[in-house]
C-alpha positions in Angstrom: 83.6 90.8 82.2 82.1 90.1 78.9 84.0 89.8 75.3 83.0 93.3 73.9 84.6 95.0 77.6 87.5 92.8 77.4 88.1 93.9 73.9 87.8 98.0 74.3 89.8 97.5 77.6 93.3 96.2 75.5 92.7 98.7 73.1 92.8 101.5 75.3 95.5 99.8 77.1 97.8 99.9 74.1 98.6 103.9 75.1 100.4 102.7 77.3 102.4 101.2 74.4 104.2 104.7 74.1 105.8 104.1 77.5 109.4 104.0 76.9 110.6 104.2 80.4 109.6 104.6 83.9 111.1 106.9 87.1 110.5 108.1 89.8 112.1 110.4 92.4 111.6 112.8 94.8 110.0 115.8 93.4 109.9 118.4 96.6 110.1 118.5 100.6 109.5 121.7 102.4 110.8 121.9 106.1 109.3 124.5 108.6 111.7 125.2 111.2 110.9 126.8 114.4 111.1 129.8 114.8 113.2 130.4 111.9 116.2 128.3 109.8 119.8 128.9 111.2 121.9 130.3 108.7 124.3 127.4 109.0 121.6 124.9 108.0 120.6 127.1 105.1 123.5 127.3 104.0 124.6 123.8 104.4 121.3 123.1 102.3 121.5 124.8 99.5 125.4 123.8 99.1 124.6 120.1 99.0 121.2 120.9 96.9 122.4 123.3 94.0 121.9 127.1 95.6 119.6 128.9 96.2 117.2 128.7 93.3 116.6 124.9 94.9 116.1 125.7 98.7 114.5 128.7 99.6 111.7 130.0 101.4 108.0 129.2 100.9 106.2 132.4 100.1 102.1 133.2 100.2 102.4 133.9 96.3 104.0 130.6 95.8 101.9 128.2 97.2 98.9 127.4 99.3 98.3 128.9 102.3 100.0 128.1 105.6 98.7 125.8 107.7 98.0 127.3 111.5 101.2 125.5 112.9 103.6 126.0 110.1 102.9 129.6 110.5 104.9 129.5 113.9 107.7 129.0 112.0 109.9 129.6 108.5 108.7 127.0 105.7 111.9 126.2 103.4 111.3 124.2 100.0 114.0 121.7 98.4 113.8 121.0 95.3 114.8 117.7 93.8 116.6 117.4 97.2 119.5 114.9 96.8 120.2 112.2 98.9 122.4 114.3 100.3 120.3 116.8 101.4 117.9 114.5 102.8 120.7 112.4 104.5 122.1 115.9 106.2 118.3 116.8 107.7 117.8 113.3 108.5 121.3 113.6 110.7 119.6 117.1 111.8 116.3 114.8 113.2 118.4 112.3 115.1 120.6 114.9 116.9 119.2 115.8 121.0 120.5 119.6 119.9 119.5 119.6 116.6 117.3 123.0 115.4 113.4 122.0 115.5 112.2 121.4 112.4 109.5 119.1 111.1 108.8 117.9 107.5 105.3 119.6 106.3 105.3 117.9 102.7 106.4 114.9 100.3 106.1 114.9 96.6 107.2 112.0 95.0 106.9 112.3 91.1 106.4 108.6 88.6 107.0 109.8 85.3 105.9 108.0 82.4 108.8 108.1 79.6 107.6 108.7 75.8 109.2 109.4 72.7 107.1 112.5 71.9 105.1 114.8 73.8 101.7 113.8 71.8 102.4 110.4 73.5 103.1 111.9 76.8 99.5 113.8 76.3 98.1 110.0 75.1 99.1 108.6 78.3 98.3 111.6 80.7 94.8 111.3 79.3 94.3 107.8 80.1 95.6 108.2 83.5 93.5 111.2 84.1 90.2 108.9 82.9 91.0 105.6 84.5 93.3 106.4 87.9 91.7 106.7 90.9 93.0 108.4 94.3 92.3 106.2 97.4 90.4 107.4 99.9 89.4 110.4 98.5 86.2 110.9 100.0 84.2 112.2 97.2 86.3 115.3 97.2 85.8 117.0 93.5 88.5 116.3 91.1 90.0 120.1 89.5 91.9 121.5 86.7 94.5 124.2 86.0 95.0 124.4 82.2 96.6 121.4 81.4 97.4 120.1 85.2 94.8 117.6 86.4 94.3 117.6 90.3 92.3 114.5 92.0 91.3 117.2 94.9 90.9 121.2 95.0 93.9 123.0 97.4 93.8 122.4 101.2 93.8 118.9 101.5 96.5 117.1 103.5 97.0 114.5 100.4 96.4 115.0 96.6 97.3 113.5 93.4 98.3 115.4 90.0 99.1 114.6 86.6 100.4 116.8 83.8 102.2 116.1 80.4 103.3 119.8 78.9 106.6 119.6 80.7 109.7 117.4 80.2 110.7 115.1 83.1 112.8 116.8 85.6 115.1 113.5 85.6 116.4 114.8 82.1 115.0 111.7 80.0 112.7 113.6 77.8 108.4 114.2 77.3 106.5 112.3 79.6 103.2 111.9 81.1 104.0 113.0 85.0 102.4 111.6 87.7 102.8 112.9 91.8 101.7 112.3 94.8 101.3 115.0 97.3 101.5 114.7 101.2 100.7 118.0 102.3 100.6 118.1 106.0 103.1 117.4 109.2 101.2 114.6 110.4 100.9 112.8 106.8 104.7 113.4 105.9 105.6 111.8 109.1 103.2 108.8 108.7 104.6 107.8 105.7 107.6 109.3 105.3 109.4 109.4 108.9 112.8 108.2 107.8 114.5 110.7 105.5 117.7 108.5 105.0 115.2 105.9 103.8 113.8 108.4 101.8 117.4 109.5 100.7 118.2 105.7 99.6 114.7 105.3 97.4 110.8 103.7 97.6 109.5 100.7 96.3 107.8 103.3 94.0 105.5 100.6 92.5 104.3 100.0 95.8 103.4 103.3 96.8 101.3 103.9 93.4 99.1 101.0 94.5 98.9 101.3 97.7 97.7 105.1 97.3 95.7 104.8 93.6 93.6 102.2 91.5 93.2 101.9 87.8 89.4 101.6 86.9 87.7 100.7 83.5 84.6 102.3 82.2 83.2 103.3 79.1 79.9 104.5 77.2 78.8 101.1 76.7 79.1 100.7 80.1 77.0 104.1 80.9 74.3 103.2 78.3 73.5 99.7 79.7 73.5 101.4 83.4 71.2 103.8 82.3 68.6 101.5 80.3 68.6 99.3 83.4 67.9 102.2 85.8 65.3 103.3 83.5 63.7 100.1 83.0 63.5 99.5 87.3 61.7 103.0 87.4 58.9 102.1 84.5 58.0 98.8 86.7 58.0 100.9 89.6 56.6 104.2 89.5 53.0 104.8 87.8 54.2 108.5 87.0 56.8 106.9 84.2 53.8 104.0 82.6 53.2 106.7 80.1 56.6 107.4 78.9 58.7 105.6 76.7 62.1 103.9 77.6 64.2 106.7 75.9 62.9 109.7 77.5 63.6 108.0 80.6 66.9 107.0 79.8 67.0 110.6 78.5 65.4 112.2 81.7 68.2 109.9 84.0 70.9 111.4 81.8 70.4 114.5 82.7 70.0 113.9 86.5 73.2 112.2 86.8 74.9 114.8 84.6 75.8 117.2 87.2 76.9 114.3 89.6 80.2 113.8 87.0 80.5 117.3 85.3 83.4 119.1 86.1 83.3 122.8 86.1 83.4 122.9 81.9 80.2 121.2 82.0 81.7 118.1 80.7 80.4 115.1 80.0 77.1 116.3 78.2 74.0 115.1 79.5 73.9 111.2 78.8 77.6 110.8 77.9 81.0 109.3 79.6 83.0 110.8 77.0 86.1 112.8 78.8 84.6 112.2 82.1 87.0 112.4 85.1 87.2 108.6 86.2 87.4 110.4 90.1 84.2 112.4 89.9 82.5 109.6 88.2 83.6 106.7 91.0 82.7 109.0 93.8 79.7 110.2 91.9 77.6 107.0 93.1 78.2 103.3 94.3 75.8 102.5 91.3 78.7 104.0 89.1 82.0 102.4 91.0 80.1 98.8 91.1 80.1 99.1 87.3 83.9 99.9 87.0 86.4 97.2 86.0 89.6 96.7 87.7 93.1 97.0 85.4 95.8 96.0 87.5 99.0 98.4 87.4 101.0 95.9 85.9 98.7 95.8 83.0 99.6 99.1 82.0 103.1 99.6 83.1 106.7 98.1 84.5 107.6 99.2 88.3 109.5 102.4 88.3 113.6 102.4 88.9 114.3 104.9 91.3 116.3 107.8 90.0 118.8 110.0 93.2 118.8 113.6 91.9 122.2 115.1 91.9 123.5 118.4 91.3 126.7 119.5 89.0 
């Protein structure tokens, strides 16, 4: 990594200067039970998890679309579900007459603590530029107003950041990171224990084991492009008439709709705003280029924080 990299790579990471604290929790499970929920384990829910405005049932309007199997049965969401509630369903899982039910999603929420909600947008901004979702498979990256999505709906994993709300944990603006697991079989891989689940993550170790932090910049762009346009002046007669800029100019233009989103941004020839997702699965010429930050670099591990109810 040279000096000038080096440089533009601490000043970027001094957003993460705003960072006044770190959590993370348990944003949202949803159950589907077959056929349908008893009332006694409804009930039972939403007494240890606050009522019914934080366990209730998954409608088409609020969501994405059932899946074929969890259409065989009721899908219930929690909320926030305490440790209670996820200790009573994990008591539910281990009994030989328990109701059949099977966990059909995981969202476990990192928020990043700030003092205003300008730095919570600071950080959110980095994050959306520099973190990548592993093993993404050059799904496109989406956004809904100011909700940043590392894949479009119907995947069985996803990864979102936002900053225009408060944390849910009560600490105040921050830049709010989740990952989704959004099928049976990925909920159970990961997440099979619910009394484990109940008692907290090693947070920190599930951000890196599911995302990376990548460095790029317009320098970075520029020098790929002049070399890309230098290889095809030695080797193709059709560019021997043609200067180095209108090549450079011509390549900026064919990569442009490799990293656009659907505003049309970057512009022809630019980083700036990019998506660091759509420009890492854009090409292996791009990710090659990228520089790795390491997580610590940018923030402390998260404490775990139970929800509880009043």
């Amino acid at each position: 990594m040279n000096t000038s990299s080096s440089t533009e790579i601490i000043k970027a990471l001094r957003v993460a200067d705003h960072i006044v604290d770190v959590a993370a929790y348990v944003d949202q499970v949803e159950c589907v039970f077959f056929p349908a929920i008893p009332p006694e384990v409804k009930d039972e829910l939403r007494g240890l998890n606050g009522g019914k405005k934080r366990v209730f049932p998954r409608l088409m309007k609020r969501g994405r679309k059932l899946r074929p199997r969890e259409q065989e049965g009721e899908v219930w969401v929690i909320l926030q579900p305490t440790p209670e509630a996820l200790r009573y369903l994990a008591r539910l899982a281990s009994q030989t007459n328990r109701p059949s039910f099977r966990v059909c999603r995981v969202d476990i929420a990192i928020d990043f603590i700030t003092k205003t909600v300008a730095q919570a947008t600071d950080v959110a901004l980095f994050l959306i530029r520099h973190v990548l979702h592993k093993w993404h498979r050059g799904k496109r990256s989406d956004q809904c107003v100011d909700t940043y999505y590392s894949s479009r709906a119907g995947v069985p994993r996803n990864l979102v950041i936002y900053a225009d709300k408060p944390s849910k944990t009560g600490l105040g603006p921050c830049a709010h990171l989740e990952l989704r697991y959004l099928t049976m079989e990925r909920c159970e891989a990961n997440f099979a224990d619910l009394g484990q689940l109940a008692d907290g993550l090693d947070a920190f170790a599930l951000l890196k084991h599911e995302t990376r932090l990548r460095w790029f910049d317009q320098n970075m762009f520029d020098r790929f492009l002049e070399k890309t346009a230098r290889a095809a002046k030695r080797a193709s007669r059709k560019y021997c008439d043609s200067s180095l800029a209108d090549i450079v100019a011509m390549l900026g233009r064919l990569y442009a709709p490799l990293i656009q989103n659907a505003e049309y941004t970057p512009a022809p020839g630019t980083v700036k705003n990019v998506r660091g997702q759509d420009l890492y699965d854009a090409s292996p010429r791009f990710r090659t280029r990228m520089r790795a930050i390491e997580w610590e670099e940018f923030t402390d591990s998260p404490r775990w924080i139970a929800n509880h109810r009043q």
